[in-house]
N, C-alpha and C positions, 0 to 999 in steps of 0.2 A: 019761768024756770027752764034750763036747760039740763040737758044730762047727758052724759059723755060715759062713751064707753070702750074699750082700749079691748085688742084681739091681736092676734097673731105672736105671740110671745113663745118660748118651748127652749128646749136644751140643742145645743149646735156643739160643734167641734172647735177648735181655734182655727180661724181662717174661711169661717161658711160667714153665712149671710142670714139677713130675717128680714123684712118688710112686715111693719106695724102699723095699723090702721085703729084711729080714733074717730068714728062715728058721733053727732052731734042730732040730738033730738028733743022736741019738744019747742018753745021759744024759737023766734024768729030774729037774729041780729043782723042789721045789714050793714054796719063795722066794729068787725072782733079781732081780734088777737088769738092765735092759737099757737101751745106752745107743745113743747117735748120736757120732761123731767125724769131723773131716774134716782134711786136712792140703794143702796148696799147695807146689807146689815151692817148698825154700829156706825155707820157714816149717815154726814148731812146728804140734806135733799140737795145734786145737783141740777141746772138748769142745761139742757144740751141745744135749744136752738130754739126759735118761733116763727111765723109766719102771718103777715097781715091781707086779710081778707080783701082791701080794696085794690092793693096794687102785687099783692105777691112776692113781696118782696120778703130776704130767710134775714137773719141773723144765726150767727152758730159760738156757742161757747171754744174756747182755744184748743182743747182736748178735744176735738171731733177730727179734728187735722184732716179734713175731706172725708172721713170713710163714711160719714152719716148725709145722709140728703133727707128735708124736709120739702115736700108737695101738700097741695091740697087742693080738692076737688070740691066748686064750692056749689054745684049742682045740686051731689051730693052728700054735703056738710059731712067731710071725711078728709081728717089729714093723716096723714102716713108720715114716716121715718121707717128710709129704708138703711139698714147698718150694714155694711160690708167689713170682710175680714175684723172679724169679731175676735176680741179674746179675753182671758177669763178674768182680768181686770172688767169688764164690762158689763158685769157678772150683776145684774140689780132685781128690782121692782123698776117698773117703765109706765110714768104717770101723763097723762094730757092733762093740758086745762084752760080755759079760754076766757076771756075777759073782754067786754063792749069798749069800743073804740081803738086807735093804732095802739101798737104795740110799745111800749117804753118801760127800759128797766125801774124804775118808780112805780109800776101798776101794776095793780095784783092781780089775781084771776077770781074769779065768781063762781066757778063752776070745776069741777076736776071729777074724773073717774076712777074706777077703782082699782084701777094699776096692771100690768100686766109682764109676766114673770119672764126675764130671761136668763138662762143659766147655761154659758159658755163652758166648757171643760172635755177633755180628751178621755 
């Protein structure tokens, strides 16, 4: 069992920043997939980008248009999405979740935490 758990979320202005951190405990994987999701009331789950464990390499959905950067620390089983100039389109629930083996759009995730809230507006 793994369990993920998602921090750094809160309310910004249009144009601020937030850096989010998903923490990874429990089970041990030594090739996962870790991704970024966020969801809007009344809208679908979208996918905003992932990262694979053995070589670090991101993928980002077409809507990030650079302002999101995914990292991760595999030290300490902790991937981040840091968001710049933010705004109130971007307005969600903010989910990790990570799944054994590389990354590919066909594979699901195993494991996801319980979301973490960002709320953009002036």
């Amino acid at each position: 069992q793994v369990q993920l758990a998602e921090s750094g979320g809160g309310s910004v202005q249009p144009g601020g920043s937030l850096r989010l951190s998903c923490a990874a405990s429990g089970d041990t994987l030594n090739t996962y997939c870790m991704a970024w999701f966020r969801q809007a009331p009344g809208q679908e789950r979208e996918r905003i980008g992932d990262i694979e464990s053995v070589v670090g390499s991101t993928t980002y959905a077409d809507f990030v248009k650079g302002r999101f950067t995914i990292s991760l620390d595999t030290a300490q089983r902790t991937q981040y999405l840091e968001m710049n100039n933010l705004q109130p389109i971007d307005t969600a629930i903010y989910y990790c979740g990570i799944g054994g083996g590389r990354c590919h759009p066909k594979r699901g995730f195993n494991y996801w935490g319980h979301g973490t809230r960002v709320n953009v507006t002036s």
